[in-house]
Structures are given as structure tokens and as C-alpha cells.
C-alpha positions in Angstrom: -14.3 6.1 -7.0 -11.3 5.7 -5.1 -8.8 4.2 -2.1 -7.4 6.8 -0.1 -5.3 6.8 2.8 -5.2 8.7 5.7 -2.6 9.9 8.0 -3.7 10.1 12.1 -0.4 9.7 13.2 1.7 13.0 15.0 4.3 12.4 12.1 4.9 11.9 8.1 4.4 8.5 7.3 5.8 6.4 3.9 3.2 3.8 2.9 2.7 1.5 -0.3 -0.4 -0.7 -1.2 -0.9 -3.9 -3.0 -4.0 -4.8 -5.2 -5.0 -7.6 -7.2 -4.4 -7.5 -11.0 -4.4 -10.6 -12.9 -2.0 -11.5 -15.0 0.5 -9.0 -14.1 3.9 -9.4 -16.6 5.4 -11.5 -14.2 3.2 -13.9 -13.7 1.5 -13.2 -10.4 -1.8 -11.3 -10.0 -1.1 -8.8 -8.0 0.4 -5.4 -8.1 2.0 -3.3 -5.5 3.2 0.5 -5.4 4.5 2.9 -3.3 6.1 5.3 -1.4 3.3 8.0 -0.9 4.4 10.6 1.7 2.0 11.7 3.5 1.8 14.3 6.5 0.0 14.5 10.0 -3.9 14.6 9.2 -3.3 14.7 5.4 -4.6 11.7 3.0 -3.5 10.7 -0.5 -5.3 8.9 -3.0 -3.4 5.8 -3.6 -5.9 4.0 -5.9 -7.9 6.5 -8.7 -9.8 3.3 -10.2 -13.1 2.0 -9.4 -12.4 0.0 -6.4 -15.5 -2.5 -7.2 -13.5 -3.8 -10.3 -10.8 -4.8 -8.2 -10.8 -8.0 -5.6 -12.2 -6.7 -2.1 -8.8 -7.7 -0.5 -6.3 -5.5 -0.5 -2.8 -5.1 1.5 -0.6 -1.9 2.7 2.5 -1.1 5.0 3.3 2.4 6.0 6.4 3.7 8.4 7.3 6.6 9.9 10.6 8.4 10.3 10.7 7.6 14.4 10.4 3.9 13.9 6.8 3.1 14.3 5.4 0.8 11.5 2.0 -0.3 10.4 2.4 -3.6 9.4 1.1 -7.6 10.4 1.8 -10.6 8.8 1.5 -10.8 4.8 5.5 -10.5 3.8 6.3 -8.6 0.4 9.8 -7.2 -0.9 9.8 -4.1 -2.0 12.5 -1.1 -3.0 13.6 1.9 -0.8 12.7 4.4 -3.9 9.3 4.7 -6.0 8.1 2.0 -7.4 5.1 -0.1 -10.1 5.8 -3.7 -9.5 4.3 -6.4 -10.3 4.5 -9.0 -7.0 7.3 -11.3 -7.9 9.3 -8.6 -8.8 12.6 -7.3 -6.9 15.6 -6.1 -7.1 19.0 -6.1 -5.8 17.9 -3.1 -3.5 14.9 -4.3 -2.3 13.8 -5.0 1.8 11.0 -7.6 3.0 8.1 -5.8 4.7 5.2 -7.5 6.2 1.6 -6.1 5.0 -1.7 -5.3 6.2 -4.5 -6.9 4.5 -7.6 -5.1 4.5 -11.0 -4.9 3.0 -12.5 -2.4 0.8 -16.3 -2.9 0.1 -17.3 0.3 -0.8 -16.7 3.5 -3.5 -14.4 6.3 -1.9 -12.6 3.8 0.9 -10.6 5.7 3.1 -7.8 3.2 5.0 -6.8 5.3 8.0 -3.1 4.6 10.1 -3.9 5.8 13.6 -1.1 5.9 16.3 
């Protein structure tokens, strides 16, 4: 069981994903991650874990290098390098994004980013 992502856009695209874990070590429930490169038609497994253990919400923001963003209304800060953070965490070099939120009701989801 997994969450994968999939790349339909032309280009290489950066994305991260947020997932609820409660009682992350600062205090929130939630957990976000990221950057996973991945290239025109490829996919990347973002999640390895049984995705029916985790709350059916999830969120996720991907760019590519000519501009274009995936992204709607759920704002989150995150760092320009690699990163395991818990939500409230943040750092001196971190941006706001705003966030997808999606669903993910079934084994193997695959979360596509189409142009």
C-alpha cells in the first residue's frame, strides 16, 4: 500500500505532501515532507505506509522550473532543501506555499499533476 504521485506535466516538477500524524513533536498532528523530483511521465512514491491507517485527507504542492505551480488554498511554510517536519515547524529559510488538499480512499493512490 502506498501514495504515489505522478508527473503529466511536459517538465520536472518539485512536490511535497502533508499527512496527518497525531501528536507530531511539536504539538500539531500533522506531518509534511518534501522535495521529490520527479520527471515528465515518471511517479514517485511519496508515502510507503498503509494509507488506510492514515486520515483520508491529505494535502500536496508541486512546482515546476518554468513557473507553473499546483497549488489552492491550504497555506503551509516550508524550506527550499529536503525536509521531515512536523507542521508548526519552520525555519529561518523557509517560504509559505499554499496546498492542495486531496482524498485518498483507496490502497495504491496515485495523485496525478496534469498541465
Amino acid at each position: 500500500m502506498s501514495l504515489r504521485f505522478q508527473n503529466n506535466y511536459h517538465r520536472e516538477i518539485w512536490t511535497m505532501v502533508e499527512r496527518h500524524q497525531p501528536n507530531c513533536s511539536d504539538g500539531s498532528n500533522w506531518v509534511k515532507e518534501g522535495w521529490w523530483r520527479i520527471g515528465p511521465g515518471e511517479s514517485a512514491v511519496v508515502y510507503g505506509g498503509d494509507v488506510n491507517a492514515v486520515n483520508q485527507i491529505w494535502y500536496c504542492y508541486a512546482y515546476s522550473g518554468d513557473g507553473v505551480e499546483w497549488r489552492d488554498r491550504f497555506q503551509e511554510t516550508v524550506p527550499h532543501r529536503a525536509f521531515e517536519w512536523c507542521s508548526n515547524t519552520s525555519d529561518t529559510s523557509s517560504r509559505t506555499i499554499l496546498m492542495n488538499e486531496f482524498v485518498v480512499s483507496r490502497p495504491n493512490h496515485v495523485h496525478s499533476f496534469n498541465p
